[in-house]
N, C-alpha and C positions, 0 to 999 in steps of 0.2 A: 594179175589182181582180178581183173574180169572174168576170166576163167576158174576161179575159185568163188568168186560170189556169185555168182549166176544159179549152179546148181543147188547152192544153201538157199539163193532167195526164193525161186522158183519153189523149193519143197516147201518151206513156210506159207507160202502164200496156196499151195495146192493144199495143205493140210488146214487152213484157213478154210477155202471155201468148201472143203469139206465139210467140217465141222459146222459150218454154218447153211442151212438150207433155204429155203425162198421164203421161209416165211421168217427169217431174220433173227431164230432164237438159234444159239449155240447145239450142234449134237453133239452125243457124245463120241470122241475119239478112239476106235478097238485099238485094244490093246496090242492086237498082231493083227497085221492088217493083210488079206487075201494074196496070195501071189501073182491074178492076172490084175487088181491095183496099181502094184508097184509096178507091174510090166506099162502098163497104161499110161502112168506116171514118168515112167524112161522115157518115152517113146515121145510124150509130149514136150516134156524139157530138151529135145533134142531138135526143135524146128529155131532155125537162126530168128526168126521172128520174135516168135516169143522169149529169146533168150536175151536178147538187147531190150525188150518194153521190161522186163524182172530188172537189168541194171539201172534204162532209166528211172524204171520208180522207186528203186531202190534209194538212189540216190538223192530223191525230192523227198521218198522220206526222214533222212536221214538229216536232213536239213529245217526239218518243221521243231521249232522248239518246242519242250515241254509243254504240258497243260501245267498250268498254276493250282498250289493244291487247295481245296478247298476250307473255306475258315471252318474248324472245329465247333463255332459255336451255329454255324449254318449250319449243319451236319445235323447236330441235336434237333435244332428247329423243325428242317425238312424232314427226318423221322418220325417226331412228335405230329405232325401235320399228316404224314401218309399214316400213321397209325389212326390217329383220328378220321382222318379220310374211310381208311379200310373197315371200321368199324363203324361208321356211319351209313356206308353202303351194304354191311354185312346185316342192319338190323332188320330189314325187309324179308331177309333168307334164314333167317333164326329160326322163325317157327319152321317151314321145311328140314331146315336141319333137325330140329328137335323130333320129327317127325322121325325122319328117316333113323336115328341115332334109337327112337323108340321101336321102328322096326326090328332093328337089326337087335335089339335086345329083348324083340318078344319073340325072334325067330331062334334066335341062341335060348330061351326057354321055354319053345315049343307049345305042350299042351298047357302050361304054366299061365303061360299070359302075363301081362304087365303089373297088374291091381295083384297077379298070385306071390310077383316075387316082392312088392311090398308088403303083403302080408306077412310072408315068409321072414321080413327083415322086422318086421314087429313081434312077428313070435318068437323069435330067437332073442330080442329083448326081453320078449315077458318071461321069456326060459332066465333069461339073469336076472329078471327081479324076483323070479321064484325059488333061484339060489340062492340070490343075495335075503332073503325073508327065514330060509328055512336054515343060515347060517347064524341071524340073529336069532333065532328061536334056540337054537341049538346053545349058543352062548352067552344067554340069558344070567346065567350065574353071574357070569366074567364082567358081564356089562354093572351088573349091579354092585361088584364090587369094587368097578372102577368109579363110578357115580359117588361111592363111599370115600373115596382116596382122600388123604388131609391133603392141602396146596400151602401149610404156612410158612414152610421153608423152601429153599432155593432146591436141595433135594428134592423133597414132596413133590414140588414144582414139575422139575424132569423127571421123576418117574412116573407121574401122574400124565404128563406129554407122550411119555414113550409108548405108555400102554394103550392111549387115544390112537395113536399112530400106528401102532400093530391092529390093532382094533380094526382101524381103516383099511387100513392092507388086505388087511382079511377079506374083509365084504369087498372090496375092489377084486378081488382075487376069485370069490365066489361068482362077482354079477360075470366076470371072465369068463370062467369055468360053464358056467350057462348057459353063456350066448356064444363064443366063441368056440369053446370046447364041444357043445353037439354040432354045430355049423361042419369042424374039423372033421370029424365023421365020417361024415358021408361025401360020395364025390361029386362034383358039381359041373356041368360044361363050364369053361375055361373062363367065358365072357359075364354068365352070371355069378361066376364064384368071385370075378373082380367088384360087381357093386352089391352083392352083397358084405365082403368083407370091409368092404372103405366105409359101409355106413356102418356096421355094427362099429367097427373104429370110430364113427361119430359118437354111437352110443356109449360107448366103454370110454373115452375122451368127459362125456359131458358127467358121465358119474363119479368119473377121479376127478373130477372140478368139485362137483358137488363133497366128495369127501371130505378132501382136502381144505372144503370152507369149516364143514361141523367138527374138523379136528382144530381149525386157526381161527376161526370166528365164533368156534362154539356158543350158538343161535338160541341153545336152549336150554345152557349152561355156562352161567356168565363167571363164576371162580375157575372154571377151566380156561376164558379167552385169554388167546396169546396174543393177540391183538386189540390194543387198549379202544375200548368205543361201546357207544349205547347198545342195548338189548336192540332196539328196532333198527338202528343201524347193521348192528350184526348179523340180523335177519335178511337187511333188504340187503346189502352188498353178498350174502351168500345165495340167493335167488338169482340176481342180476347178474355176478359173472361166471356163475351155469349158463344164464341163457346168451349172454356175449359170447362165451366160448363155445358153446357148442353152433351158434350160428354160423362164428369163422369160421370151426371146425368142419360144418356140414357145408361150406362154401367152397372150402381149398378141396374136400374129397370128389366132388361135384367138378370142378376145374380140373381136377387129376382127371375124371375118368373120360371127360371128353374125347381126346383122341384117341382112348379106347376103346368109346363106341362109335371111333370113323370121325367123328366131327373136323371139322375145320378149325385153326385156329384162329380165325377170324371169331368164330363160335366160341372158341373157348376163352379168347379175352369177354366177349359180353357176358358169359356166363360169369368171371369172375370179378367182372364189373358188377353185377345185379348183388350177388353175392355179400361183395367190399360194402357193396349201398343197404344192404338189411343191414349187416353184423356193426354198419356205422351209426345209423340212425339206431339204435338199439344201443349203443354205448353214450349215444349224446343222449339219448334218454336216461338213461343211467344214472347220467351226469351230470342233469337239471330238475331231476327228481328227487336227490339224496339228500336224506333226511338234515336236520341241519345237526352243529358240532356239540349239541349236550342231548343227540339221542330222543330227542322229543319228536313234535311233528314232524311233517314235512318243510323245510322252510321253502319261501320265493324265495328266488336268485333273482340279483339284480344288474344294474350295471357294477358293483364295484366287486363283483366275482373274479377279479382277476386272473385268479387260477382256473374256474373252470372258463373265464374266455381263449386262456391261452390251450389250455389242451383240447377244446374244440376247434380251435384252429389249427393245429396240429394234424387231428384226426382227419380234419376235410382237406389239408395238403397231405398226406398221407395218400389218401380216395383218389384225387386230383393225378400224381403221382404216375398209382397204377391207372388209372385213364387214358397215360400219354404212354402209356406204355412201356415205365421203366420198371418193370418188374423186381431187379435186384435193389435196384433205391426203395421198393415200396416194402419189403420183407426186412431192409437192412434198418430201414425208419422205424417198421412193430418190432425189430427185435431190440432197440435204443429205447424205445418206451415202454417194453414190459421189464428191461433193467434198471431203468430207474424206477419204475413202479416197485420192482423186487430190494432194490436199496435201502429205498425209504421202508417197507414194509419191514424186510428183517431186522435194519436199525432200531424201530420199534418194538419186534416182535423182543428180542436179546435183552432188549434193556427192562422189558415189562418181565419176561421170564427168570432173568438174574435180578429184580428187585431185590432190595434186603427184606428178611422175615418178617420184621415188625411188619403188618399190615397195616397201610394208611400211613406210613412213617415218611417225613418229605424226607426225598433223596438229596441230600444237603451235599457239600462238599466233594469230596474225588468222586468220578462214577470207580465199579468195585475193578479189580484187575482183568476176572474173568469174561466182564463185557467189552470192556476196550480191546482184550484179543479176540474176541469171538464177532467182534463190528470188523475187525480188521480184515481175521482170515474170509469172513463171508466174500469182503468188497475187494477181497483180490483172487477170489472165486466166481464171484459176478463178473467182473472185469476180462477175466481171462476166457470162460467160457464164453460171455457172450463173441469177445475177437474171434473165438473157434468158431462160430456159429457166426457173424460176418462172414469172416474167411472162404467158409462152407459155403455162404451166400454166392458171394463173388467169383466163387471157383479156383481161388488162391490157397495153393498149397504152403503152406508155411515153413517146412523143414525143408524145403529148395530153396524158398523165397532166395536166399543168398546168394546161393549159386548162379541165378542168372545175371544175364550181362544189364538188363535194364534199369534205369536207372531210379525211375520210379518204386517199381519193385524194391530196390536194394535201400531205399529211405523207408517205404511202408514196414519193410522189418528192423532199420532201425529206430521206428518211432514207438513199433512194437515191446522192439525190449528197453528203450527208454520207459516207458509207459511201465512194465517190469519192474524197472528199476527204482522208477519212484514210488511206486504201489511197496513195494519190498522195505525203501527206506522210509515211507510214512507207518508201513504194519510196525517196523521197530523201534520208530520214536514214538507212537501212539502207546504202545504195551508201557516202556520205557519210561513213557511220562504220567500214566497211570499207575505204573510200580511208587514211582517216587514220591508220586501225588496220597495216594493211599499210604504212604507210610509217614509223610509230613502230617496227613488228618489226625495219624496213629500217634504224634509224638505228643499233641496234648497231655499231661499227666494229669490221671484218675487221683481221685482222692483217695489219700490213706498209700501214695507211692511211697516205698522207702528210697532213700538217700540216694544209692545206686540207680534205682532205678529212674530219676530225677536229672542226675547226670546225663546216662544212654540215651534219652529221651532231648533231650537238652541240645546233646554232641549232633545227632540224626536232624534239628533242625537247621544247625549249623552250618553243616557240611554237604547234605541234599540237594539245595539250590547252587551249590558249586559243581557238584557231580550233574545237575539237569543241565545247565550249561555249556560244561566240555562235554558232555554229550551230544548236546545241538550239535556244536559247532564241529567236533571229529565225525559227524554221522552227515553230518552236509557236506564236507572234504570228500569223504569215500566217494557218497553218492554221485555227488559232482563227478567227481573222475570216472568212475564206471556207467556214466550216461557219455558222457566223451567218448569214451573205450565204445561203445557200444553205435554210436553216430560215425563213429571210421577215424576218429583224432587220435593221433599218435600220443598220449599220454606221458612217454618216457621223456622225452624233451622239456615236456612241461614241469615234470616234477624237477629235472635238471636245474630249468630256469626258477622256481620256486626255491630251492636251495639255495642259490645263487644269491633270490633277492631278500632269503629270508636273512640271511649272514649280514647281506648289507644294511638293512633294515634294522638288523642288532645291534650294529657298531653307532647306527646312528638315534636312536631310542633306547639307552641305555640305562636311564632312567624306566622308561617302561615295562622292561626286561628285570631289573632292580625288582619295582612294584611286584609283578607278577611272581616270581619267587620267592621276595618276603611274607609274599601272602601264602604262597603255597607253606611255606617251611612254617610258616603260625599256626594254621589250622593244624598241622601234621603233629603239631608240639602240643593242637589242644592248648594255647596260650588264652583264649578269652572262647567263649559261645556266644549264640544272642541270648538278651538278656540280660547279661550279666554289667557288672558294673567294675569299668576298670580306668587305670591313669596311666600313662605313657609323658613322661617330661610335667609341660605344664598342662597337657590337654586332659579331660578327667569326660567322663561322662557311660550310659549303660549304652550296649552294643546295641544298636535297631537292626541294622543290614548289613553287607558286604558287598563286593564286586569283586572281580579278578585283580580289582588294581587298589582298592582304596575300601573305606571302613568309615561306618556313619555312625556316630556318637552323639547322643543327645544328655548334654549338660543338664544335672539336674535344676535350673533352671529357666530351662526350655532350647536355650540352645543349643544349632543341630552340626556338628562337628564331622565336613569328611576329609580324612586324613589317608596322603597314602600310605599302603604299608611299607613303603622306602623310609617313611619317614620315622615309625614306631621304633622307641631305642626298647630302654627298658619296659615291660608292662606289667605292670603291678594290679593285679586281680584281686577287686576288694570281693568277691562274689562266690566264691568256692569254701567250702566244707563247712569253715568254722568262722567265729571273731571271739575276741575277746571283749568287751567294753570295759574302763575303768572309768569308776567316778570317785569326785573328791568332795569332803563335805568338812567346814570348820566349826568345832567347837571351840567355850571356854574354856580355861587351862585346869579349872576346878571341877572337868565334867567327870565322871565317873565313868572310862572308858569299859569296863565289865557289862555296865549298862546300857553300853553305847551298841558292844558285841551283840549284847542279844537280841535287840530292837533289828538290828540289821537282818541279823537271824531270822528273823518271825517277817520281816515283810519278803527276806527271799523264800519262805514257806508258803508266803498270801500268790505271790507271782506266780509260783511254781502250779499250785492248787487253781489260777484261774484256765477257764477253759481255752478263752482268746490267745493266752502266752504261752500255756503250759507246752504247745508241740514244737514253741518254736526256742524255747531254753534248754539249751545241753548240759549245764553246770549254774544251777542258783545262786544269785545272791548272796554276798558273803563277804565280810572283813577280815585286810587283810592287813591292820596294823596301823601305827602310826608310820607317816610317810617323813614329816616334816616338824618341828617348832619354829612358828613364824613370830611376826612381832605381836600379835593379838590373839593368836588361835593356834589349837594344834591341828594340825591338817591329818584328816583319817584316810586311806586309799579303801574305796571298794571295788571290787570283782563279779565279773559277768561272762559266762560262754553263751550264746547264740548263735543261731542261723544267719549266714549276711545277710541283709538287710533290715534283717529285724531289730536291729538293738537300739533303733532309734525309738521308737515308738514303747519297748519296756523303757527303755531309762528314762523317760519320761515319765510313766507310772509308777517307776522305785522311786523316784524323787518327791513323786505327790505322796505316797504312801507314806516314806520317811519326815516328810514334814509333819504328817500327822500323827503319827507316832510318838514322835521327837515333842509335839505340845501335849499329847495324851500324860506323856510319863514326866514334863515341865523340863525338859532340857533345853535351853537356847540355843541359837546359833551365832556363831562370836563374828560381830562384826567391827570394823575398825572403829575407832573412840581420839578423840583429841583432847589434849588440856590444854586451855589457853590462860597464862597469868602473865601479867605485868600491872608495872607504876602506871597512877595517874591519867589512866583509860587506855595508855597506848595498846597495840596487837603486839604481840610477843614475834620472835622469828617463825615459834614454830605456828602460829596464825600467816605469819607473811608467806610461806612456805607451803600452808595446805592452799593460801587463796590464790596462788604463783599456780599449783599444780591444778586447779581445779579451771584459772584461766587458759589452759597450754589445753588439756581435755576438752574444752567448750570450742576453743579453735580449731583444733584437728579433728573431729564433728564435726563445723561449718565443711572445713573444707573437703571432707568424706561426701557430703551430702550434698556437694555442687555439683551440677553433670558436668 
């Protein structure tokens, strides 16, 4: 045993003090190490002395237990603290640094000199503002005939966006061509062609900001803004986030080039310290300057600004952040606040661009189909890019993420495609419930619908709110399972036990099961709509609502009837196509029924000809005979087709009509008549007989009229 550990310990510990020299830092170890070493090395390991002190301490090391590992949250602390430490002693050395980093880039430009090569990077800007001039000049036409475009339609709208957009591109592409395009040219030493290009990147950065506002804020053309807000608002937010962005912008290129002029990174976090501190105070400036929310002046902010407190706290834990020097937390923080900056904005921007035509129109009811998919697609476009853009941040490759063994790793992707998966199932209930919604607005019936159309219109309100529903509820199942699926849950067992309990569940909710299929099998039959007014047994009343399971009936009145559909036998639909109404009216037995015909005649001619009845009578008015000889009168029958509902309200006005009629031309209407004779004053029977029948009516009255 001895004799095998000796030689293994001994070399460890000789390539130990090797590596390690008198002043206590690590060197490094060659890769092949000399052949009179290893001879030196033999020769040593070979003295019995030193071959027993390699076992002894072998063996006392081997008996020292672990170090204890250090707490996780001490770690961060002690970083945080030497970072601030390290920058705290770096800020004395800053200006030497700056110095020397100014050397080495006036020696890399030679006869140039410092002041020549910012000149150099201003003339190559003024080269792009005198492309970008002589490209507007050039399309001077184009401009004027975009200035012309109508915006009253949602078309107009976007083509009048697109060509703003090309527009832009153009002059971005020109101030390019300029500044970047003569730069390319020519060849530069290696050191000044790095900061001249990173600033003209500033420059070319702060000009597509600037574009990008006059085509989304259009400052000076307010039926172009795609983004709803005052003229002076529009103005100051397309000034202000040019000069935020190009401040970050000329901050990060500035932080980049540090250790490519030699710097220190001690140097280059205070550089991107000073940097984070303009481009910050310049966004809180921003932010406590903007105008107030109708466009007008400037308002004060006060204490109940709650939003702008919250995002100024934000931005100074952001600052705070990169201070302590968590660089990836501080990028990973700007890239979560300029996606929800982007959220909220294109949410805006979509709904103001897809407006309906009518100008000034309030957008009442459903928004339109093309916004609720175009809100969606964006926000599962924001979503995903910005994760790419984390990802990228943190150095996490994502189409491995799986494959490795960590376990960390292996939830951050399935939180990933959970996140997928819900963004996916809300984009399709969103669309889905904006299809529905848009076509419930849609079933209102216009005036002057015919019949059919009255119907379809009718059916689509009916049966819509049933379709939105098993759509919730089938689109929450799926998703459920495929965020499982996607978390590591074995999904097949589940649907197994799901089956299992849905059977049992059957047997024992049987009635439920009942419900739900009567319902289905009703609508499918088109048995009643809403609306409409139907009876089933004793219960009578017009359809309000439905459920999967049950049906609300409001008695005409006022009571509210929910019945389940287990329980509907027959249903009798008083509310579909047609009715007939028959009414009865009694004459003399001496009346002239020729003259009774045509009276009847002429007031279903009066009905017919008024405005209020005439669209809702299908066949007027009209006599259809003697029905009856009673004991006082002959009983007439009349006829009536109308629309359901309506025949209450004409047969009310045939009856006024015909009374009037009926006294114009002096015909009566036969009402009963008694004779009363007898001896001696006595009441005859048939007196005792009507005052019998007229007691038994005055009782059964009382007793109607008790609660």
């Amino acid at each position: 045993m001895s004799g095998s550990f000796a030689p293994r310990a001994a070399l460890v510990l000789a390539l130990i003090c090797a590596a390690v020299p008198a002043g206590g830092q690590p060197a490094p170890i060659p890769e092949n190490p000399r052949p009179e070493d290893l001879r030196a090395l033999s020769d040593l390991l070979e003295r019995p002395g030193l071959r027993a002190w390699l076992e002894r301490e072998g063996t006392r090391a081997a008996d020292i237990p672990p170090a204890a590992p250090e707490p996780m949250r001490g770690r961060h602390l002690d970083a945080a603290r030497d970072v601030l430490r390290d920058l705290a002693a770096g800020v004395p050395r800053l200006p030497g640094e700056v110095a020397g980093m100014r050397g080495r880039l006036m020696a890399e430009a030679g006869d140039r000199g410092l002041p020549a090569a910012a000149g150099l990077i201003l003339a190559f800007a003024g080269l792009g503002f005198a492309a970008q001039a002589v490209f507007r000049h050039l399309s001077g036409d184009l401009r004027r005939r975009m200035e012309a475009l109508p915006v009253a339609t949602v078309e107009e709208r976007l083509a009048a966006t697109g060509w703003r957009a090309l527009y832009g591109i153009g002059l971005v592409a020109a101030f390019a061509a300029g500044s970047l395009g003569v730069f390319l040219v020519f060849a530069w030493p290696p050191l000044l062609q790095e900061v001249l290009l990173a600033y003209l990147l500033v420059f070319l950065t702060v000009r597509l900001t600037r574009v990008g506002g006059d085509v989304v804020l259009a400052p000076d053309a307010e039926r172009f803004r795609l983004l709803p807000m005052g003229t002076e608002a529009a103005r100051y937010w397309c000034a202000w986030s040019a000069a935020v962005v190009g401040a970050f912008a000329f901050g990060k290129a500035s932080f980049d080039l540090v250790p490519v002029l030699g710097g220190s990174p001690t140097a280059r976090s205070l550089v991107g310290l000073l940097a984070g501190l303009v481009a910050l105070v310049l966004a809180l400036a921003a932010l406590w300057n903007r105008p107030g929310p109708d466009g007008g002046p400037r308002a004060a902010r006060g204490r109940r600004d709650a939003a702008g407190w919250l995002v100024s706290v934000y931005l100074v834990g952001l600052w705070l952040t990169a201070l302590a020097g968590a660089a990836a937390a501080f990028f990973v923080g700007v890239t979560a606040f300029v996606l929800v900056l982007g959220h909220r904005g294109l949410r805006r921007i979509v709904g103001h661009l897809l407006r309906p035509a009518a100008e000034g129109a309030p957008e009442a009811g459903a928004r339109p189909l093309a916004v609720v998919a175009l809100q969606g697609a964006l926000r599962i476009a924001l979503v995903v890019g910005g994760a790419l853009v984390i990802a990228r941040i943190l150095g996490i490759d994502l189409t491995t993420l799986t494959a490795r063994g960590t376990p960390v790793e292996r939830v951050a992707r399935g939180a990933l495609d959970l996140a997928i998966v819900v963004l996916g199932a809300d984009f399709v209930w969103q669309v889905a419930r904006g299809w529905i919604d848009q076509r419930l607005s849609e079933a209102d019936a216009p005036a002057g619908a015919t019949e059919a159309e009255l119907r379809r219109r009718q059916r689509l309100r009916t049966l819509l709110p049933v379709l939105r529903n098993l759509l919730l509820a089938g689109l929450m199942a799926v998703a459920g399972l495929m965020a499982l699926a996607t978390l590591g849950v074995e999904v097949g067992p589940l649907l197994a036990g799901a089956g299992v309990v849905g059977i049992a569940v059957g047997f024992g909710a049987q009635t439920l099961v009942k419900d739900i299929l009567s319902g289905m099998f009703f609508l499918l039959d088109d048995a009643f709509r809403v609306g409409e007014y139907i009876e089933s047994g004793r219960i009578k009343g017009t359809v309000e609502a439905f459920s999967l399971r049950s049906i609300k009936l409001r008695h005409h009145r006022g009571a509210l009837h929910t019945v389940p559909f287990g329980a509907l036998s027959t249903i009798t639909n008083y509310s579909r196509d047609w009715v007939i109404d028959k009414l009865s009216i009694g004459v003399p037995y001496e009346t002239d029924l020729a003259r009774v015909k045509r009276i009847v005649k002429e007031v279903g001619r009066t009905l017919a000809a008024d405005p209020d009845f005439a669209p809702h009578i299908l066949e007027t008015l009209k006599m259809q005979g003697v029905e009856a000889f009673g004991d006082y009168a002959i009983q007439v029958r009349l006829k009536m087709m109308t629309r359901p509902g309506e025949q209450f309200v004409i047969r009310r006005r045939a009856y006024a009509l015909i009374k009037e009629a009926f006294a114009a031309e002096g015909i009566p209407f036969a009402v009963p008549t008694v004779s009363v004779s007898g001896g001696n004053g006595a009441p005859s029977a048939a007196a005792h007989a009507v005052m019998a029948s007229r007691a038994r009516a005055a009782e059964a009255a009382a007793e109607t009229d008790t609660p």
